[in-house]
N, C-alpha and C positions, 0 to 999 in steps of 0.2 A: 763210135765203134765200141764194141765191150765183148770181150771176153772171158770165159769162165776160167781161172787161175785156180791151180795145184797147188800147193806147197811143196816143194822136197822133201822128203826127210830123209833121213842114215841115224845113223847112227843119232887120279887117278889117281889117300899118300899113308901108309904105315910108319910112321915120322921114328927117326932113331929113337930109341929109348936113353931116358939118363940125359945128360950134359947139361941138366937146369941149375944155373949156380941159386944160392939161397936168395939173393935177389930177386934173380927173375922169377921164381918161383911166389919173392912174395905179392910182388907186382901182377902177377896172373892170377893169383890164389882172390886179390885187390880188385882182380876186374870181370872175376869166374861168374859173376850172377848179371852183368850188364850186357859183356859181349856185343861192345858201341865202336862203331868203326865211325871215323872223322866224317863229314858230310861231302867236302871237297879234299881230291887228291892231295897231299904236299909233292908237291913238282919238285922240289929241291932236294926230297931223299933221293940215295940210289941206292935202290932196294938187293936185298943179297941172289944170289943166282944159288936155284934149288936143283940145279941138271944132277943129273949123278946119282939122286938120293932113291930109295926103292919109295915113289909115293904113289897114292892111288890115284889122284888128280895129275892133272897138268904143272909139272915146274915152273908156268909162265903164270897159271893161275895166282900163286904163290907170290913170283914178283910182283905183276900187277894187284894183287889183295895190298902188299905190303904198305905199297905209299896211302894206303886209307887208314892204317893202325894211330890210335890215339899215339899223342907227343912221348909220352914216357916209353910207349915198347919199342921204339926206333933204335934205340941203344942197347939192347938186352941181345943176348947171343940169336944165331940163327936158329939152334933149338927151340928157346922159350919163344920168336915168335912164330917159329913153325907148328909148334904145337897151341897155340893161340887163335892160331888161323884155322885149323883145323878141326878147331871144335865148334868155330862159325859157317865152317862149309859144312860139315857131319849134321849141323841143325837144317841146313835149306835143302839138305841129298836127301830125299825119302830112303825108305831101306830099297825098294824095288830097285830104284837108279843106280846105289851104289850094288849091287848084285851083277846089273847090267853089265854094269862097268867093271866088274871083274872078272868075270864071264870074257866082257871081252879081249882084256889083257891075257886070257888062259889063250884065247882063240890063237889071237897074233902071238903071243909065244912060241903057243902047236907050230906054227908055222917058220917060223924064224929058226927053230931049232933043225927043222928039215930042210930047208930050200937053200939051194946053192946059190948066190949072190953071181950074175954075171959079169957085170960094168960095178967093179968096187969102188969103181970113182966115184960115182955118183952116193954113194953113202955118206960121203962130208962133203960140206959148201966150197965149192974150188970156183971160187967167185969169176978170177978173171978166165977161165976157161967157160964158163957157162953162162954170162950175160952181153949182151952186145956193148962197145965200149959206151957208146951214148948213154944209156941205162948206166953204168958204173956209175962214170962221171957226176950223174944226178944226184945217184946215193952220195955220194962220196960229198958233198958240198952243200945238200941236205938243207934246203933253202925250197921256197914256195914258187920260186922264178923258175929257180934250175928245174925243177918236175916240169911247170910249164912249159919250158924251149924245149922235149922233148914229146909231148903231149899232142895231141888232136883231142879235141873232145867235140864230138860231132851231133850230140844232143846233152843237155842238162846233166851234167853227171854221170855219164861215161863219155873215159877215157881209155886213149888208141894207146901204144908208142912201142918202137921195135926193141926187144928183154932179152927174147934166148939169142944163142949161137948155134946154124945151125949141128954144132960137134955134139951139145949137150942135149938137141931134140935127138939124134942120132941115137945115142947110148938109153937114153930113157925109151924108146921104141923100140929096142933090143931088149931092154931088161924086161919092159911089157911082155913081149915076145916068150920070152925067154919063160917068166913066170906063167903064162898061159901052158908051154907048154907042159912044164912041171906038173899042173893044174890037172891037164888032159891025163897026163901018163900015170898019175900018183892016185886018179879019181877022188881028188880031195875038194872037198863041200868048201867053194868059198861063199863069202856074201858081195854080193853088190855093191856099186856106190851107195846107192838110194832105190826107192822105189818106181821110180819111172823110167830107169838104166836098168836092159837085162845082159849088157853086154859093158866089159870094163871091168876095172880090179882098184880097189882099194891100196892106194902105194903106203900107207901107214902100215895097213897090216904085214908088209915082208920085209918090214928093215928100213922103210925111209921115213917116218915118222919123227927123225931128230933131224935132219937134213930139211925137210920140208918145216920144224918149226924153228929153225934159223932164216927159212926163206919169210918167210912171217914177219919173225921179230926185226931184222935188220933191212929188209928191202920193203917189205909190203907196207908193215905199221907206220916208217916215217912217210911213205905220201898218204897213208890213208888219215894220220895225225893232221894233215893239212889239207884235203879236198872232203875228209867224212867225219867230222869231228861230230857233227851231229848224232851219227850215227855207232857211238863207240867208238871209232878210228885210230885215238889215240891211247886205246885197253885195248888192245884186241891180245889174246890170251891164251886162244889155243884153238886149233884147226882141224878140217878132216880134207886131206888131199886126195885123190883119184885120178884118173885119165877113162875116159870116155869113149866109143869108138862108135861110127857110124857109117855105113856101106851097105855093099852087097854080104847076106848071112851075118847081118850085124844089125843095131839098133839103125833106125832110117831116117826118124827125127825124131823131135823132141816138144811135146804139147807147153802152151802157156802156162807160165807158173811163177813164182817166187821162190828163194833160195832159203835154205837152213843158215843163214850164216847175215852178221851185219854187213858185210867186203865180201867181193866173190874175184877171185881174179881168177881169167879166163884164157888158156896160152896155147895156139893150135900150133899141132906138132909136125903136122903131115898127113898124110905122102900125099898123092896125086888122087884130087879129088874133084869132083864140080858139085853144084849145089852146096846145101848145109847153112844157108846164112843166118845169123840172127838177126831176130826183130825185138825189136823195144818199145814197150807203151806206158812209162812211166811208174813213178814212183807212188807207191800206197801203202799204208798202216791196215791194220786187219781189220778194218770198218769198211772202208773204202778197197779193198783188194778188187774187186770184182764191177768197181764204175767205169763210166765211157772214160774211153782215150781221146786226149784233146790233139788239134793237128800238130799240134808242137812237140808231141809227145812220143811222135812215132819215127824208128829211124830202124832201118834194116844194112848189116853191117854183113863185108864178105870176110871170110878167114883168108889168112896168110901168115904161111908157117915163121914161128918166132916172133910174133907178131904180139901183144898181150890185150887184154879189154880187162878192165876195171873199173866193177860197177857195183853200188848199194846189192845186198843181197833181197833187199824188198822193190829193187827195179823190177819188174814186170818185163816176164822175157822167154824167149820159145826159140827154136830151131826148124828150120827148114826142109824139107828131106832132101836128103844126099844120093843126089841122083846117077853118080856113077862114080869110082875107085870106091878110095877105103882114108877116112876122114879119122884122126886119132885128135883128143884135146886135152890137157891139162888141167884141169881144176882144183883151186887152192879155194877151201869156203874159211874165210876165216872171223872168227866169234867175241864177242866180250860177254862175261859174268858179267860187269860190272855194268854196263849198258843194260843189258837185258834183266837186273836187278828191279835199275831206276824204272824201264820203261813200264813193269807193274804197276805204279803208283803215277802216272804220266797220261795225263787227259786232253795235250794239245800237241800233236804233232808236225803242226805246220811247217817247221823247221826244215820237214823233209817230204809230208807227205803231199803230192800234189793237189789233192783233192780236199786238203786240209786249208791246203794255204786257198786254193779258189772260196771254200765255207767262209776263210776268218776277213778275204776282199771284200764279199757278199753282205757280212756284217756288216764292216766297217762303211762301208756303202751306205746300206739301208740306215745306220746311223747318220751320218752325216745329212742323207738327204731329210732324214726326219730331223733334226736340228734345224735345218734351213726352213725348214715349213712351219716350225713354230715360231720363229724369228722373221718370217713370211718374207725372206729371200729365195729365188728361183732354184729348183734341185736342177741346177748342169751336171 
């Protein structure tokens, strides 16, 4: 089987000024022409927490950059290695990007400053109000068993297991609600998730953009640390969240494609719907995107509200058309700098990519059987 795959696409730090004591300053002024970050994380820092600060980047970017800083700037104030950091993200940002990106902090502001928030609860993580207790529990013990006993995984690498309450899929289809109609009455130009959704809303841009990167940092990163390690899982850095919707006068389905993101998690919200299922055809590296699907590789999965799927963002994946109500879903794509740094300079992907690991068997194979024929033992 082979199908032709899309990609998604969609779619932040003016660092305080001053507070460099003369140390840190000479230690930076020491390291201004190298700009060498450690090759392996140190696991044993805990990096400072940047929320709060007016940056152009991601806060989480920041922590996660931080455990890569050579041994000497671990000690130096938050300052000096924020602005250390920032002069090795300012080298990889072309200027067009960082424009983008402030462009779009203008956008979400526009917006933020005019839209009346419905469901204020949902603006901070109210943990035990909004996840099923099962899911807590897992967080909460944060072990590689514990995610298992709550888990299905009914093909390679994606995984089932029941996350929301239906109170918090509630409020969040209200506040959708709610923001559409804002949307209609204000005739205010929003943007889409991505480009193969023309229906749906970007929940970063009206206010849940700190909400959804707690949902990230604390729930999503510790299993994707231990089921996608390969894949970033254990950087993931910062996100672009949405909800989705699909029905009648609505999007119907969803063509084959690949995700903008390392982790995609994927959480339907409601109402009353038939059809919409997803299908899965495996995981591929952008060589292989577009090869046959093996029969191992193919699994078509129904929604059920509160329910989550958590899959590689390079899993190969489509939707079904929703053949009657009104289908809403949650999508969390969540990203590392740090992964997608390495994987420029990264020539074997087998690790993850299916079609990698079938190439490096195939090798290994054809080796072995030639060994045996020069040694004129039979190729079994």
């Amino acid at each position: 089987m082979s199908l032709e795959v899309t990609r998604k696409e969609n779619e932040q730090p003016t660092p305080p000024t001053g507070g460099h004591n003369g140390n840190g300053m000479a230690v930076l002024q020491s390291m201004a022409t190298t700009h060498r970050l450690r090759l392996n994380p140190n696991t044993e820092h805990k990096p400072e927490s940047y929320e709060g600060l007016h940056l152009e980047f991601s806060p989480l970017l920041f922590s996660s950059l931080e455990r890569y800083l050579p041994p000497p700037m671990l000690s130096l104030s938050r300052d000096s290695k924020l602005h250390y950091m920032r002069d090795i993200i300012l080298r990889y940002s072309p200027e067009g990007e960082r424009t983008r990106v402030q462009k779009q902090r203008e956008y979400r502001q526009k917006i933020i400053s005019h839209y009346q928030p419905l469901q204020r609860e949902l603006y901070a993580m109210h943990a035990s109000n909004f996840f099923a207790p099962s899911f807590l529990k897992a967080i909460n013990e944060n072990k590689g068993e514990s995610f298992r006993s709550i888990m299905a995984e009914p093909t390679q690498g994606v995984f089932t297991f029941e996350m929301l309450q239906p109170h918090f899929c509630e409020l969040l289809l209200s506040e959708v609600e709610n923001f559409e109609k804002w949307v209609h009455e204000t005739k205010f130009r929003i943007m889409r998730p991505n480009t193969m959704n023309k229906f749906g809303a970007v929940l970063d841009d009206f206010g849940l953009e700190t909400m959804l990167g707690k949902l990230m940092e604390d729930f999503i990163r510790p299993i994707s640390k231990v089921f996608f390690s390969d894949v970033g899982g254990s950087t993931l850095d910062s996100h672009h969240g949405f909800v989705v919707e699909y029905g009648v006068n609505r999007d119907v389905e969803l063509g084959f494609h690949v995700d903008d993101s390392e982790v995609t998690l994927n959480v339907c919200l409601g109402k009353q719907f038939s059809g919409g299922d997803l299908f899965f055809r495996g995981v591929r590296c952008d060589k292989h995107v577009n090869t046959e699907t093996q029969s191992d590789e193919i699994l078509d999965y129904s929604h059920v509200p509160g329910r989550a799927v958590l899959h590689r963002g390079r899993h190969r994946h489509g939707a079904r058309a929703t053949t009657s109500g009104h289908r809403v879903n949650l999508l969390l794509w969540c990203r590392s700098s740090v992964f997608r740094e390495l994987r420029k300079y990264q020539k074997d992907f087998s690790s993850w990519c299916g079609e990698c690991q079938r190439e490096k068997k195939e090798r290994q194979r054809v080796s072995i059987a030639a060994t045996k024929q020069r040694e004129g033992k039979p190729a079994t």
